[in-house]
N, C-alpha and C positions, 0 to 999 in steps of 0.2 A: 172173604167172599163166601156167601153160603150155598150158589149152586156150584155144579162141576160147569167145568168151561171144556167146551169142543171146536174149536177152532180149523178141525178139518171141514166141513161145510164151506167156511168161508174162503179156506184157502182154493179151495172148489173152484168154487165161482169168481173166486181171484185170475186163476189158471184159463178157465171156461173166457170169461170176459175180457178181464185184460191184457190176458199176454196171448191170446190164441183169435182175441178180433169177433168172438159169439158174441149175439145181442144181448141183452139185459131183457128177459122175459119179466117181468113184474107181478107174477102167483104170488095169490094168500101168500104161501111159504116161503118164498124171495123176500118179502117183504117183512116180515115175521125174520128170518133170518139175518136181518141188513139193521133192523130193531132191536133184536135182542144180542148182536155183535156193537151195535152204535153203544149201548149200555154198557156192557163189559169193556169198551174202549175208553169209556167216559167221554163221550160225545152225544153232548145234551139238545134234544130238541130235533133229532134224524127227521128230516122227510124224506119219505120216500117215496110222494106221493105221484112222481113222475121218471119218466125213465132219467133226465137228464139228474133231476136229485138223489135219487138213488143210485146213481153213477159216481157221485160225488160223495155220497156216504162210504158206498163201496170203495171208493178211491181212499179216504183219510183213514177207514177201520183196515184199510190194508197195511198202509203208513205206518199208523200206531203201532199196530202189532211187530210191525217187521223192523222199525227203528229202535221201538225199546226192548225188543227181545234182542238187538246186536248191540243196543249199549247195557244192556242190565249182563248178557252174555261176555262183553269187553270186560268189564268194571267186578264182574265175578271172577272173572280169571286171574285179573292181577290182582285184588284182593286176596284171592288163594294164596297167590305167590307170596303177598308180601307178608301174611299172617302164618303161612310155613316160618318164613324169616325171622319171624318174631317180633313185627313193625307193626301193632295192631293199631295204632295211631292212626296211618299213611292208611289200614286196609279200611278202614272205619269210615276213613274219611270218601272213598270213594262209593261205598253205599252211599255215606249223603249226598255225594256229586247226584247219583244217580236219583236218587230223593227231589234232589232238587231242581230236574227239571221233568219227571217222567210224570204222566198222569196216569197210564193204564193201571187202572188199581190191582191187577194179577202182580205186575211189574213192583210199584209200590210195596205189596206186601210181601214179595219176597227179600227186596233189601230190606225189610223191618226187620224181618227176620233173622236175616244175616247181621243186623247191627246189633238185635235183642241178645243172640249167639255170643258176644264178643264184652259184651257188655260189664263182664267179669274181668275180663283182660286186663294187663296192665296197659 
C-alpha cells in the first residue's frame, strides 16, 4: 500500500455513532472519510450517498478493521510462539490461514510479510 493509513478518524466516528447513539452527519468530509476507509478495507463500490448507506459502510469498515486486526493479531502471536519453537512449518502455515480468508489489504500484507520473513527457514 502506498499511502499511510490513519485509521483514528474512523475509529472516531466508530465511537461518535455506534457505540455512543450520535447521528451520522453526512459532510463533504464524512463522506470523503467512509470512501477513502471503504478503499483501504477493500470494500468496493461504498455508497454513501445516504445516511442509512453510509451507516452500513460505516458499519462493515468497522468489521474489517476490528476482525482482521484480532485474527491477523491471534495468528501473529502463535506464530511467534511456534517459530521461537522452531515449528516454522505450523508458524507458516497460520499466516496463510490468515491469507486465506482476510481481505483488508493492510492485513494481507502483513502476513506476506511474515511468510516472505520465514521463507528461508527450514
Amino acid at each position: 500500500m502506498n499511502e499511510e493509513i490513519d485509521w483514528d478518524p474512523i475509529h472516531a466516528l466508530v465511537r461518535q455513532v455506534l457505540r455512543q447513539g450520535a447521528p451520522l452527519v453526512l459532510t463533504d468530509d464524512v463522506r470523503d472519510l467512509l470512501r477513502r476507509t471503504a478503499r483501504e478495507v477493500a470494500l468496493d463500490a461504498a455508497d454513501v450517498s445516504t445516511e442509512a448507506s453510509a451507516l452500513a459502510v460505516l458499519r462493515e469498515c468497522s468489521r474489517r478493521i476490528t476482525e482482521g486486526s484480532n485474527r491477523l493479531g491471534d495468528a501473529l502471536h502463535r506464530m511467534y510462539r511456534l517459530r521461537d519453537k522452531g515449528d516454522y512449518d505450523t508458524a507458516r502455515q497460520e499466516m496463510r490461514d490468515v491469507l486465506s480468508v482476510e481481505v483488508v489489504p493492510l492485513y494481507r500484507q502483513i502476513a506476506q510479510g511474515q511468510l516472505a520473513a520465514m521463507a528461508d527457514k527450514p
